[in-house]
C-alpha positions in Angstrom: 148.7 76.7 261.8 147.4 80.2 260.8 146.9 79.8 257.5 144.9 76.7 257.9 142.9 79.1 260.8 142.5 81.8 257.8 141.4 79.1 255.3 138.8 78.0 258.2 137.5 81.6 259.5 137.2 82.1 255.2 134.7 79.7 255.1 133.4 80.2 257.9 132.3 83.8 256.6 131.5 82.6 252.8 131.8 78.7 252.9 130.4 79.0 248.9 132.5 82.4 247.7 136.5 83.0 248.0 137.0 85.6 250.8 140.1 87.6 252.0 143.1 85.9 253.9 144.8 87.1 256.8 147.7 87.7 254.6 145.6 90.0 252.4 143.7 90.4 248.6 144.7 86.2 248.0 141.9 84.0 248.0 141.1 81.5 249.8 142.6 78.9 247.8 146.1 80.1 247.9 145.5 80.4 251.4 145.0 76.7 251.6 148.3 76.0 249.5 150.2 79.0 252.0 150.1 76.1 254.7 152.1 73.4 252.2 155.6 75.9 251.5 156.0 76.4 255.4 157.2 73.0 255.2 158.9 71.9 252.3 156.1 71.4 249.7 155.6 74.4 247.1 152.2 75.3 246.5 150.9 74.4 243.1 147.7 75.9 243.3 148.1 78.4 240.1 149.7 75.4 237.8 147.6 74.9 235.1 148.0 71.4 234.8 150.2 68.0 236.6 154.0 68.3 235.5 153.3 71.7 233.8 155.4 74.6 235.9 155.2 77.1 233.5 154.2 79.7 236.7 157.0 78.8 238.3 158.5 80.7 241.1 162.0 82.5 239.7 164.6 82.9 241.8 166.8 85.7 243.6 167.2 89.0 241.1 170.6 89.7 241.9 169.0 93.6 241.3 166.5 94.3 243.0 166.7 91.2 245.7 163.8 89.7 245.8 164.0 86.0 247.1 161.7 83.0 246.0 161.8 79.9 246.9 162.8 76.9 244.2 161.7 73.0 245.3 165.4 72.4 243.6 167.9 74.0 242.4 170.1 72.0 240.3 174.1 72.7 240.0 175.7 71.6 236.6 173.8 71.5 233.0 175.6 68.2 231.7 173.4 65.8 230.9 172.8 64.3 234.2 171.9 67.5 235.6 169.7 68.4 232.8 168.2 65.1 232.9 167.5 65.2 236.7 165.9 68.8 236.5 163.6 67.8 232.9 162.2 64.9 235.3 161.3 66.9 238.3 159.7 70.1 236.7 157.5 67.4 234.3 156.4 65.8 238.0 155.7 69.7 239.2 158.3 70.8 240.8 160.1 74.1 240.1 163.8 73.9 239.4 166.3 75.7 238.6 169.8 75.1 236.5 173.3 76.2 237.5 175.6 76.2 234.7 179.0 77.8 234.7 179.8 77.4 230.9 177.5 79.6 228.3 175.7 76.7 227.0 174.5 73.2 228.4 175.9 69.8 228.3 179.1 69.5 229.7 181.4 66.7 228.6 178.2 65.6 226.2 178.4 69.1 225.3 179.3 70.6 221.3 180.8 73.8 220.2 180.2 75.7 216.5 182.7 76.8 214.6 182.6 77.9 210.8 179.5 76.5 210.1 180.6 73.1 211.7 179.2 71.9 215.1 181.7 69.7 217.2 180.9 67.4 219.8 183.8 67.5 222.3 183.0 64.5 224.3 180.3 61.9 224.0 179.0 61.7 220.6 176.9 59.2 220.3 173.1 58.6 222.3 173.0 55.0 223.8 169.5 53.3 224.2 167.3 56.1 223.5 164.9 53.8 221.4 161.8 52.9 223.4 162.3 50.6 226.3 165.5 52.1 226.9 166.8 53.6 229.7 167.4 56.8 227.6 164.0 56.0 225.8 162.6 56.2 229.3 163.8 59.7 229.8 162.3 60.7 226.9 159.1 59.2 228.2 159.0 60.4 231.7 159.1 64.0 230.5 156.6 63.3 227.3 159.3 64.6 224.7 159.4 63.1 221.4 162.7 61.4 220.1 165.0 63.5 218.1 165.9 63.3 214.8 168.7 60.8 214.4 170.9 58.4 212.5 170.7 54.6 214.1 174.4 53.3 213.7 174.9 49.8 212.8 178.2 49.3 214.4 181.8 50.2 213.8 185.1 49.1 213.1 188.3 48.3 215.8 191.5 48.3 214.2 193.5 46.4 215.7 197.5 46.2 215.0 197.2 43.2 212.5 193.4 42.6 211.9 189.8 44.4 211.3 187.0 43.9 213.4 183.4 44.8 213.0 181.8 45.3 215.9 178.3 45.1 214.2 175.1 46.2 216.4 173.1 43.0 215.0 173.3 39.8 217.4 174.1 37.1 214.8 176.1 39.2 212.2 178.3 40.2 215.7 178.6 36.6 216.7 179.9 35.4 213.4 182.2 38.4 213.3 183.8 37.4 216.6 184.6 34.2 215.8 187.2 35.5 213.7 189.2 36.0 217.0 189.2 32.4 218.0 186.4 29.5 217.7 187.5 27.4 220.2 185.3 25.8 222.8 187.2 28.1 225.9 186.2 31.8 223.7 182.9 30.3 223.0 182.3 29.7 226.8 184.0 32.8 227.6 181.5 34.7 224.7 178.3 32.9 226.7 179.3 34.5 229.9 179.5 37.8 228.8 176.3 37.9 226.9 174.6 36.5 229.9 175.9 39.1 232.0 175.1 42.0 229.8 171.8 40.7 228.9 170.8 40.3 232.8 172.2 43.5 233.5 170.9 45.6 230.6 167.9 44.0 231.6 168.1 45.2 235.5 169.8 49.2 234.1 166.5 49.5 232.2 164.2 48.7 235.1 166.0 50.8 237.6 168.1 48.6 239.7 170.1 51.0 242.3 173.4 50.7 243.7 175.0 50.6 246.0 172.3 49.2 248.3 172.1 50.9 251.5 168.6 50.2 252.7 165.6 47.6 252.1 164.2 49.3 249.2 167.6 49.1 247.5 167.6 45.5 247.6 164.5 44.8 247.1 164.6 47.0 244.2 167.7 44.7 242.8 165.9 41.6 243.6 163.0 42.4 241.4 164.9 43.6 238.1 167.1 40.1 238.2 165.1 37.2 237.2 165.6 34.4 240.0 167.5 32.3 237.5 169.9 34.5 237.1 170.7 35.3 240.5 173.7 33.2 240.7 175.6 35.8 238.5 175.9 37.8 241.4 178.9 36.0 242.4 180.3 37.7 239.0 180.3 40.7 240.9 183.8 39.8 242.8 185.4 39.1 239.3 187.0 41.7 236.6 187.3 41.3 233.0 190.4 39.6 233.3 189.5 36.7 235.9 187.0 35.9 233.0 190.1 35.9 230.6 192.4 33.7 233.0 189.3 31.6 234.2 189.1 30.0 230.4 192.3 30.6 229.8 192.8 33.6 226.9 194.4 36.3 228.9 197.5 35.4 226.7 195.4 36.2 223.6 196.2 39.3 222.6 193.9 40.1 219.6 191.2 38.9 222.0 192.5 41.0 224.9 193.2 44.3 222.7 189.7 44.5 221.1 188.0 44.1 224.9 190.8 46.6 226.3 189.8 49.4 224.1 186.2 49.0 225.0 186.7 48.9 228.4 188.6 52.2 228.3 186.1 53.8 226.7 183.0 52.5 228.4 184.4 51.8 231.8 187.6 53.8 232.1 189.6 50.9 233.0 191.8 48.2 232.1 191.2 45.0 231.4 192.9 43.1 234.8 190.8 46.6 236.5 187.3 46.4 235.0 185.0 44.6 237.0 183.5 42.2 235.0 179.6 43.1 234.9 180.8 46.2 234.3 183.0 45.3 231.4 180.2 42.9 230.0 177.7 46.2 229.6 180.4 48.5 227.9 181.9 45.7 225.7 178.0 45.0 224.5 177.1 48.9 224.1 176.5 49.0 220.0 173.5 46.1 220.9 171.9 48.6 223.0 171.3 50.7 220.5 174.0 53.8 219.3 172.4 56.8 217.7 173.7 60.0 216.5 171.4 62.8 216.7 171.2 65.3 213.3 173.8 67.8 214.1 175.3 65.3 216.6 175.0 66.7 220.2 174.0 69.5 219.2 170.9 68.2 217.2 170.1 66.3 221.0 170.6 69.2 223.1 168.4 71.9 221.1 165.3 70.4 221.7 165.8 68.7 225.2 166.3 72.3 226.6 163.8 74.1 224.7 161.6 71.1 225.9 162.7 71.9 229.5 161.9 75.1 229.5 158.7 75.0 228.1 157.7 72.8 231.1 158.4 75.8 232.9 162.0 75.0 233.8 164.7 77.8 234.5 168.3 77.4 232.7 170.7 80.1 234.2 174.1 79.8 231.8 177.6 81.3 232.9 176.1 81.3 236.5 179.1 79.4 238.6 177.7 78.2 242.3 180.6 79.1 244.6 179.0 77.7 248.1 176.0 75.6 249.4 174.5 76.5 252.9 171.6 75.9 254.8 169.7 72.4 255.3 166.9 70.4 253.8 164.0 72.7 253.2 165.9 75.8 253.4 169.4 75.6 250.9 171.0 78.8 249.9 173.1 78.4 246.5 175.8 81.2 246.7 176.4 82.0 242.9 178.4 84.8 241.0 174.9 86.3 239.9 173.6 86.4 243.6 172.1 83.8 245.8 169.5 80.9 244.9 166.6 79.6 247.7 166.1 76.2 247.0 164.5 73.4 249.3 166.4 70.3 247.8 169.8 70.7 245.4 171.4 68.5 243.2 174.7 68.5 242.6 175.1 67.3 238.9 179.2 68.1 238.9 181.9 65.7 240.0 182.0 64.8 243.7 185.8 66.1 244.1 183.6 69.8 243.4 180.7 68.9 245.4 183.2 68.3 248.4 184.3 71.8 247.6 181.2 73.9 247.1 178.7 71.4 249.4 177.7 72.0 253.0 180.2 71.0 255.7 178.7 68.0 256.5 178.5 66.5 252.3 182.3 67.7 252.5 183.0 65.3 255.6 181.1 62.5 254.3 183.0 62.9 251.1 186.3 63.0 252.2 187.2 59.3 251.7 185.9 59.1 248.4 187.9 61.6 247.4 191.3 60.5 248.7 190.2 56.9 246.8 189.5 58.4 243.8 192.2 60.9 243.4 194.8 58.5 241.8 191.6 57.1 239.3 191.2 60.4 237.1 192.3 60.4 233.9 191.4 63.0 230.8 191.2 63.1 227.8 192.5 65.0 223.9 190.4 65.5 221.1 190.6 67.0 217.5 187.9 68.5 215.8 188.6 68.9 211.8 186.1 70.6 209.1 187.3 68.6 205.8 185.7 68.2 202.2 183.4 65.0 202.5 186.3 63.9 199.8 188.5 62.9 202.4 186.2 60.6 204.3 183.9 59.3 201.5 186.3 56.2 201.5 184.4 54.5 204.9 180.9 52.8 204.7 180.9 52.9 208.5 181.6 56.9 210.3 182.5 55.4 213.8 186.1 53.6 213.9 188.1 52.7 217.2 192.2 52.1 216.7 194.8 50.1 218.2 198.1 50.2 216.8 200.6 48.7 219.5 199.3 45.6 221.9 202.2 45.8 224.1 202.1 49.8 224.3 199.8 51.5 227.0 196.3 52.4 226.0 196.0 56.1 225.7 197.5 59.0 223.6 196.8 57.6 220.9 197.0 54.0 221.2 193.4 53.4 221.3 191.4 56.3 219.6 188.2 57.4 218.8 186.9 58.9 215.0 183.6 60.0 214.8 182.5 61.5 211.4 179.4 62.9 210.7 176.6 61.4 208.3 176.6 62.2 204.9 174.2 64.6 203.9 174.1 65.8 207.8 174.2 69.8 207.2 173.8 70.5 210.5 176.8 69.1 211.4 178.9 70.6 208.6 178.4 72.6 205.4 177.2 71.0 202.2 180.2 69.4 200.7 182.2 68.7 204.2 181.9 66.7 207.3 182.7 67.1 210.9 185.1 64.4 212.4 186.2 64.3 215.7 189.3 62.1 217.0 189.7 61.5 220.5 191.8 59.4 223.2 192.1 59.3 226.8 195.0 60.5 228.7 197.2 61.4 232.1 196.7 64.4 233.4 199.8 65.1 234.8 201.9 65.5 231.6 199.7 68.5 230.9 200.0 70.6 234.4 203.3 72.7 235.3 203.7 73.9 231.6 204.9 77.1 230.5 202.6 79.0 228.0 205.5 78.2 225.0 205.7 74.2 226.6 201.8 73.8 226.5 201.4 75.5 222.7 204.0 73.1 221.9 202.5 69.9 223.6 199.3 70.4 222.4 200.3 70.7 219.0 202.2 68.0 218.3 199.3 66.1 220.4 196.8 67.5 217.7 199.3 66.3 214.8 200.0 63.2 216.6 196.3 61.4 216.3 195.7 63.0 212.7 198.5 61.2 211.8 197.1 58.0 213.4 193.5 58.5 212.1 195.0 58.8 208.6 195.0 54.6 209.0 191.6 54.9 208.4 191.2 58.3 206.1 194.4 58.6 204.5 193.3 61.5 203.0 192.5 63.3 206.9 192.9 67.1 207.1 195.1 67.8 203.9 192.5 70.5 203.4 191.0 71.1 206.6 188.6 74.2 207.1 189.1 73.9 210.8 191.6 72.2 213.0 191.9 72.4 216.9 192.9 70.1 220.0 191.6 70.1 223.0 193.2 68.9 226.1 192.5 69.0 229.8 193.3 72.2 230.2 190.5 73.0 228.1 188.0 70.9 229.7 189.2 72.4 233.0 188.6 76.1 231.1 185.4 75.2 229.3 183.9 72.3 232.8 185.3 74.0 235.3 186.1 70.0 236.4 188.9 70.2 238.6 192.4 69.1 236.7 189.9 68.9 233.6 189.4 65.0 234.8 187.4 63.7 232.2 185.3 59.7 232.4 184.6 59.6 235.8 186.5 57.6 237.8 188.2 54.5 236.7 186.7 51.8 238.0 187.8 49.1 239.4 186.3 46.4 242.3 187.8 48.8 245.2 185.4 52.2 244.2 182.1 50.9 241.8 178.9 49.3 241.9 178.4 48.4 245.9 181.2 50.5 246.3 180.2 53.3 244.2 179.8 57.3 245.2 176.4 57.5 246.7 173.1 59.3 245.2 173.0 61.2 249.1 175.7 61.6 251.6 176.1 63.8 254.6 172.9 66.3 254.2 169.1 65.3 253.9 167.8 67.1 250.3 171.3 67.5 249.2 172.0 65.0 246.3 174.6 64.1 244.0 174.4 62.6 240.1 176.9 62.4 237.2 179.9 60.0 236.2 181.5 60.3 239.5 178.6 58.5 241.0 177.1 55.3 239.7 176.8 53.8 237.7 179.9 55.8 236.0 180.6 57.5 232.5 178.2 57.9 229.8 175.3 59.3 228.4 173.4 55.8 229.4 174.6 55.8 232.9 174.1 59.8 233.6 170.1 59.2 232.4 170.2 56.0 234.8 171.6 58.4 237.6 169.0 61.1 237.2 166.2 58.7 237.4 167.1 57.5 240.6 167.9 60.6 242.1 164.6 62.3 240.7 163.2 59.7 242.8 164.7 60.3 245.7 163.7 64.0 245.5 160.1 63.0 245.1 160.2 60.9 247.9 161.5 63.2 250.1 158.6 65.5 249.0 155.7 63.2 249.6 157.5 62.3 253.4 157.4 65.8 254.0 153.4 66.4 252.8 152.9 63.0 255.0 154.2 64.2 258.0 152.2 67.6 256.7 148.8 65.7 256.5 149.7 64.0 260.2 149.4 67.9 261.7 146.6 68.3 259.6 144.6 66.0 260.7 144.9 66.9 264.4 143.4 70.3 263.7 139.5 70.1 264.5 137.5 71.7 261.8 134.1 72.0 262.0 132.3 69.0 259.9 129.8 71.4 257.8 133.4 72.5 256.7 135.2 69.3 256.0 134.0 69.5 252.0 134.8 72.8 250.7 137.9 72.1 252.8 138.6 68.9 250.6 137.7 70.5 247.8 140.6 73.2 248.0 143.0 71.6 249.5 142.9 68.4 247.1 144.1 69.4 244.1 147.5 71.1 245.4 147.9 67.2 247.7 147.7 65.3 244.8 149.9 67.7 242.5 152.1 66.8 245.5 152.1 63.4 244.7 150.2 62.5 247.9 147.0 61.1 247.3 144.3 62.9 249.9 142.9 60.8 252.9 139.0 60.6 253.6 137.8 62.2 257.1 135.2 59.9 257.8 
């Protein structure tokens, strides 16, 4: 208690005037906030506003050694990471950013080559309109939206038909019926827009899973309507129960189009995906798909130059080798010296965190691990500069192909091509456009390779879904400006994510939703967030993610000025005092998050 004993004999000398501390020329105010960082609460005396840390404690100088103390220090600059860290430093905390790679975002991430800017994984933003779950990101840290296109929808190709998979309910509902109008797909139809509208419903009001205490489930009992409860028992059920249960898992236009999206929203299969999950990814475009100017890019610019001007701290080609310590006290071992944090977040996937974490996260992971192991998968992508020429022949730039339905999905069988807007220059020089094909993949075929077998694999790989895409643009890279394929050995390189595992985990009933990764396991303040937790892969989930584990920092925080405010209040301070005493000490509470109590 001696800095509450200096803040005391301070105004007992000058109750009216700031007067030296027993730590020396600070006032008497920071005096006051000295008391909150001996445990666990920084002292925000010297912000100038609520959710502005622009005087934010740095960190270690790996020169001259000087140590400060960070409320979080947050490992991995993907978009859950970033996320997470933009919503604590705009409630006034200081963080801190880990990222190995020289620039943020991960597998959301872009690259520039030639005048072109390539997104190498995600590529689109989903529900970042207002009322969103993205759109409450954007929110939450008061950042306008960025410029961006609003897609309407795109096109499957599957092996004998077209299908429109347009954002708009109706025009989407007549378009479907071209896969079958009888009374079984309409039933089956009806189910799934039931679940995806109750559960887009319960995503955007911050239903948690899995449950694990009271506040979970009450949580999830207020974002379902009562009504709607009985879909729970949908929970049990994959995608292809639903299929059997009305009798169409025989039909295999049907079954293509909803195994493509599945693998791309939910990394699964169909007879895999559990079904609420399925029902979100296969209703995605109705939740809104944009694509920022410049594609990732265009979204990434601003978001981090918003971050920092909150005050926020981005450390790039910084990889964190080793987590010590406990809550209150961390120590981030990095290859540009150590980081003091009180709380970390470890935004990477959980196979990593097991690596780098404290002893006890590593134990508690253990078993999710082992589960998860056989449920990686990864993925190849080309990236191609062409003259707009060769792609002017599309209304829609977003197509997703199917070419065999009794072939494997993956490796080109089920594909991705993303092509920038027209007139989007900051994608790609007047006159061209960027286009980016992807599919998902083993990862096994592409580890134990000699130098000459891996150039060789990759190329014909690369050649392989140009070839494919050329269904679409038949025109595709005849006179490319750029050209190159990236594998998991390049996501390994570029993500340091172990194997270069790509998607999360594929889910199935056995490892998601109740079964998921949790937000906190093993370590009090030590927290994890990304596609290997819940709710899985995607820009939409990863936002999702970082809401709920911004809130579990902050609630940490306020316990820790509760139980701060208990020893307070058995200190006796003389009444003539007890207003000044409020008077200092009230600010730096509230920027805490904890509202003052009256002394009567």
């Amino acid at each position: 208690m001696a800095s509450l004993r200096g803040l005391l004999d301070a105004l007992e000398s000058s109750p009216n005037e700031p007067a030296p501390s027993p730590l020396g020329t600070r006032n008497a105010r920071k005096t006051a906030g000295s008391f909150l960082p001996r445990h666990g609460v920084v002292n925000q005396a010297n912000q100038p506003r609520f959710g502005r840390g622009r005087d934010c404690p740095k960190s270690q100088d790996a020169k001259s050694g000087n140590t400060a103390m960070w409320d979080v220090a947050v490992i991995g600059g993907g978009i859950a990471g970033m996320a997470t860290a933009a919503r604590l430093q705009t409630c006034g905390l200081s963080t801190i950013v880990l990222e190995a790679h020289r620039q943020t975002g991960g597998c959301a991430g872009y690259y520039c080559r030639h005048g072109f800017s390539f997104d190498v994984g995600a590529t689109t933003l989903v529900d970042f309109e207002p009322g969103g779950v993205g759109g409450e990101l954007l929110q939450a840290i008061g950042m306008e939206p960025v410029a961006a296109e609003t897609l309407p929808g795109y096109v499957a190709w599957l092996p004998d038909r077209q299908v429109t998979l347009h954002r708009d309910r109706p025009r989407w509902e007549a378009q479907r019926r071209l896969l079958g109008d009888s009374k079984s797909h309409v039933q089956f139809w009806e189910l799934l827009d039931r679940l995806a509208d109750t559960f887009w419903r319960a995503s955007r009001l911050g239903v948690k899973l899995p449950i694990r205490s009271c506040r979970d489930a009450w949580r999830a009992w207020q974002t379902i309507p009562l009504h709607n409860l009985p879909l729970a028992r949908y929970a049990r059920w994959t995608l292809g129960d639903a299929l059997r249960r009305y009798g169409l898992r025989a039909d295999k236009p049907l079954a293509g189009l909803l195994s493509m999206l599945v693998e791309d929203t939910v990394h699964s299969q169909v007879d895999d995906a559990p079904l609420i999950n399925a029902a979100l990814g296969i209703t995605i475009r109705g939740a809104g798909l944009m694509r920022a100017c410049g594609g990732m890019r265009g979204f990434w610019r601003p978001f981090v130059a918003h971050y920092k001007a909150a005050g926020g701290e981005l450390r790039l080609g910084v990889l964190a080798h080793r987590v010590t310590g406990r809550f209150g006290d961390f120590n981030v071992e990095t290859s540009q010296g150590n980081i003091a944090a009180r709380q970390v977040v470890a935004a990477v996937p959980v196979s990593l965190t097991a690596h780098i974490g404290p002893p006890a996260v590593a134990t508690s992971l253990k078993r999710y691990v082992q589960r998860d192991a056989p449920c990686q998968g990864g993925a190849i992508v080309v990236s191609l500069g062409v003259p707009e020429i060769e792609v002017a022949c599309q209304k829609f730039t977003n197509h997703q192909l199917l070419f065999d339905y009794n072939l494997p999905l993956g490796n080109g069988n089920n594909m991705f091509v993303s092509v920038s807007s027209p007139g989007d220059i900051a994608s790609a020089p007047a006159g061209y456009r960027a286009v980016m094909l992807s599919t998902h993949c083993d990862l096994s075929p592409w580890e134990n390779l000699s130098p000459q077998e891996y150039q060789s694999q990759k190329q014909a790989a690369g050649c392989r879904l140009v070839e494919l895409a050329r269904r679409v643009y038949p025109e595709l890279a005849r006179h490319a400006v750029v050209q190159e394929t990236g594998t998991p050995r390049t996501y390994q390189r570029f993500t340091h994510r172990p194997r270069g595992a790509v998607g999360g985990v594929r889910q199935s009933l056995h490892n998601a939703n109740q079964h998921a990764v949790p937000y906190e396991v093993g370590c009090r303040g030590f927290w994890l967030v990304g596609d290997t937790t819940w709710p899985g892969l995607g820009t939409v989930a990863c936002v999702l993610g970082s809401r709920h584990v911004a809130e579990g920092v902050l609630r940490e925080r306020r316990r820790t000025c509760n139980r701060t405010l208990r020893q307070f209040d058995g200190t006796q301070v003389p009444s003539h005092h007890l207003p000044e005493l409020s008077r200092r000490l009230d600010p730096i509470l509230r920027q805490a998050g904890v509202e003052p109590r009256r002394v009567p």
